[in-house]
C-alpha positions in Angstrom: 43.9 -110.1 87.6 41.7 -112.8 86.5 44.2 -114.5 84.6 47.0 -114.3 88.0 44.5 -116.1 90.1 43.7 -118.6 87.4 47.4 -119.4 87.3 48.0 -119.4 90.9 45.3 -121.7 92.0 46.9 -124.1 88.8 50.6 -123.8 90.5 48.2 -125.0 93.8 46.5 -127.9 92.3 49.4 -128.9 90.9 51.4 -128.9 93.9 49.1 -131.0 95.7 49.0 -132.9 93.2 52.4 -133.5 93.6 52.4 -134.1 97.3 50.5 -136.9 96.7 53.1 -138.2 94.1 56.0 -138.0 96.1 56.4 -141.1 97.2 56.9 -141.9 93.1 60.0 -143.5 92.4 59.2 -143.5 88.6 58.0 -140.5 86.4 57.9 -140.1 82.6 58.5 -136.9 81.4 57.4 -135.8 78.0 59.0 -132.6 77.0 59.4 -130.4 74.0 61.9 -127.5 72.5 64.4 -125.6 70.9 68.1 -126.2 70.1 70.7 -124.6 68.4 73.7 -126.3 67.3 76.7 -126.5 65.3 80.3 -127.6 64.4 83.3 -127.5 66.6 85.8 -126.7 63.3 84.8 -124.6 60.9 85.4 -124.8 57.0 88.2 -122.9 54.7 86.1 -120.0 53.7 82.7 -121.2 55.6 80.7 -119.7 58.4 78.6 -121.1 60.3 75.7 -120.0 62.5 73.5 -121.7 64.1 69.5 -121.5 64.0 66.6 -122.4 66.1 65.8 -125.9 65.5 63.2 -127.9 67.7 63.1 -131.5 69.8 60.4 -133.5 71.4 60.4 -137.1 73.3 60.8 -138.4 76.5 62.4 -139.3 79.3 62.0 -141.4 82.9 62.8 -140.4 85.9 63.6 -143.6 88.0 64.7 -143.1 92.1 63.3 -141.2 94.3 66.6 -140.6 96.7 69.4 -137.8 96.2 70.4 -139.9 93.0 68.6 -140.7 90.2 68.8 -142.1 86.8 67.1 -140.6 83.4 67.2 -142.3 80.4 64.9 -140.8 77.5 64.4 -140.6 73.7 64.1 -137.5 71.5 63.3 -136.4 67.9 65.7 -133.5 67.2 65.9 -131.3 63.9 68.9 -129.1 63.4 68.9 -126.1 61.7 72.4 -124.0 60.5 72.9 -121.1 58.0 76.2 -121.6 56.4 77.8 -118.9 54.0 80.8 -119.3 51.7 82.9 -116.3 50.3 86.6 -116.6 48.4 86.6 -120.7 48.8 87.4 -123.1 46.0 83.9 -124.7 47.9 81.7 -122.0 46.0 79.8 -122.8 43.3 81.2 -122.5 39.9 80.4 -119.2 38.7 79.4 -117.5 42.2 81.2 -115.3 44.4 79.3 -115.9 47.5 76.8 -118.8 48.4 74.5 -119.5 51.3 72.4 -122.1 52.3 70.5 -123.6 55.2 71.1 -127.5 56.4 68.5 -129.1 57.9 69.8 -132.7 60.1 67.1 -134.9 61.7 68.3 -137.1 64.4 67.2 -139.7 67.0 69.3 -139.0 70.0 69.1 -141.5 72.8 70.3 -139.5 76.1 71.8 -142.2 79.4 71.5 -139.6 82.1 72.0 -139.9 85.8 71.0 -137.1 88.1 71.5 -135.7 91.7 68.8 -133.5 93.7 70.5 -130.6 94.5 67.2 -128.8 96.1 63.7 -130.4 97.0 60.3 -128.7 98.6 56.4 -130.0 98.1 56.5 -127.2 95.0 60.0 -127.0 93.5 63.1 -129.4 92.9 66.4 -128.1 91.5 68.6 -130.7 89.7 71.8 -131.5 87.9 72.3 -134.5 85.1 75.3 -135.7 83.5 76.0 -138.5 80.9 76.2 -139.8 77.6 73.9 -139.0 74.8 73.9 -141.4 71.5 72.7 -139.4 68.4 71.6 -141.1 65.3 71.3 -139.2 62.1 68.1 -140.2 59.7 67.8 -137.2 57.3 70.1 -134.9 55.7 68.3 -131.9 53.9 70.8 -129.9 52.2 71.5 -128.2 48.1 73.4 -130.0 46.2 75.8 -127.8 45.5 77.0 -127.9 49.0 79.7 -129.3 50.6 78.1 -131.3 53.0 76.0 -134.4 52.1 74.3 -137.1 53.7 77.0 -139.4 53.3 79.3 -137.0 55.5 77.7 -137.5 58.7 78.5 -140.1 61.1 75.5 -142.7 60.9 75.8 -143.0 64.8 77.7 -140.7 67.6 78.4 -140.3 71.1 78.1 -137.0 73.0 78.4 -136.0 76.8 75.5 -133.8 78.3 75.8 -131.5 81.3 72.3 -129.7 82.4 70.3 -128.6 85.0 66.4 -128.2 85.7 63.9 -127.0 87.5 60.7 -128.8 88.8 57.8 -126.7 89.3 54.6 -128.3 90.4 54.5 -130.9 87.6 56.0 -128.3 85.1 59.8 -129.3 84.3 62.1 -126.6 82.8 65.8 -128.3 81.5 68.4 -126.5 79.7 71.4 -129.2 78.7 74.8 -128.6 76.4 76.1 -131.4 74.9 79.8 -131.8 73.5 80.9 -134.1 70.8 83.1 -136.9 71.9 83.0 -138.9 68.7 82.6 -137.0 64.5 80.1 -136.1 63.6 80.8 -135.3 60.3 83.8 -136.8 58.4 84.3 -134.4 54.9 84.8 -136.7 51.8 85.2 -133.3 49.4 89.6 -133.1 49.0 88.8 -129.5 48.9 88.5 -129.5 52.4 91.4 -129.2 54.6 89.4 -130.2 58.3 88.8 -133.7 57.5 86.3 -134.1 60.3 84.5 -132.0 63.1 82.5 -132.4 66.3 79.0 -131.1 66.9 78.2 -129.0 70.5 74.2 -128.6 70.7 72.6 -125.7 73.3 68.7 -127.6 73.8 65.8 -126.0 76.4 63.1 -128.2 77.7 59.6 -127.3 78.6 58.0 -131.1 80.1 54.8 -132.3 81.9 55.7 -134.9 85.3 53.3 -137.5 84.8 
């Protein structure tokens, strides 16, 4: 009981506190969370499936009208399990191999965003827009097929998401789609010669 009251009187300081902000026409918004991610074509012999990875950054909120524009920067680290069985891609000497990939990026999302639903405690909102992603660090065996050299060393996504303003709490939940490679395979073993990512990210944020 305690604890309920505690939180309720925080939601309540927190909208006030909010009130008073809503003149604002510029917030940053740190945030951090999960992802999971993978490839749009899958390998000869290779499955994929994708594991929680985790993002943090920014963004800025700029406008304070039924339009808005969001522009941010994130840390991301992807995380995929991949397994090969009967493919000329396994190891010599093993009949089934599986490994985890570990990608860390920059990505640089250029959002712009419409109010769909806004009271003195809780706005509801869409984004769309680009998102530029920029691979630093590859960690993957080296037995594997893919390398560091196979991924793009900058790409372009699109982003569709919503989110939910509560008090100063913000709550997003975005997909991104590949619109440029993300990978390009240099092994000739492998018959898809390139592939898209898609990316599934949550967002827990402060409004400052």
């Amino acid at each position: 009981m305690k604890l309920i009251k505690s939180l309720l009187v925080l939601v309540a300081v927190s909208g006030s506190v909010m009130a008073q902000r809503a003149d604002k026409s510029i917030y940053v918004n740190p945030k951090v969370g999960m992802n999971i991610s993978g490839l749009t074509d899958e390998l000869e012999g290779v499955s994929s499936s994708g594991k929680a990875g985790y993002n943090v950054g920014l963004d800025l909120r700029l406008g304070d009208g039924l339009v808005f524009f969001q522009p941010g920067v994130f840390y991301y680290q992807y995380n995929t399990k991949y397994t090969i069985v009967e493919s000329s891609l396994l190891p010599n000497g093993q009949t089934t191999y599986k490994t985890d990939v570990k990608v860390s990026s920059i990505k640089v999302p250029v959002q712009m965003g419409i109010r769909i639903l806004t009271t003195d405690l809780i706005s509801v909102r869409a984004n769309l827009g680009p998102a530029f992603n920029f691979p630093v660090d590859v960690n993957s065996d080296e037995d594997f097929v893919l390398k560091r050299g196979d991924y793009k060393s900058a790409t372009v996504g699109g982003v569709v998401g919503a989110g939910v303003d509560l008090a100063i709490f913000t709550f997003d939940l975005n997909y991104e789609f590949g619109l440029s490679d993300y990978v390009e395979f240099k092994d000739p073993s492998v018959q898809s010669s390139s592939s898209n990512q898609y990316v599934l990210t949550f967002n827990v944020g402060i409004r400052l």
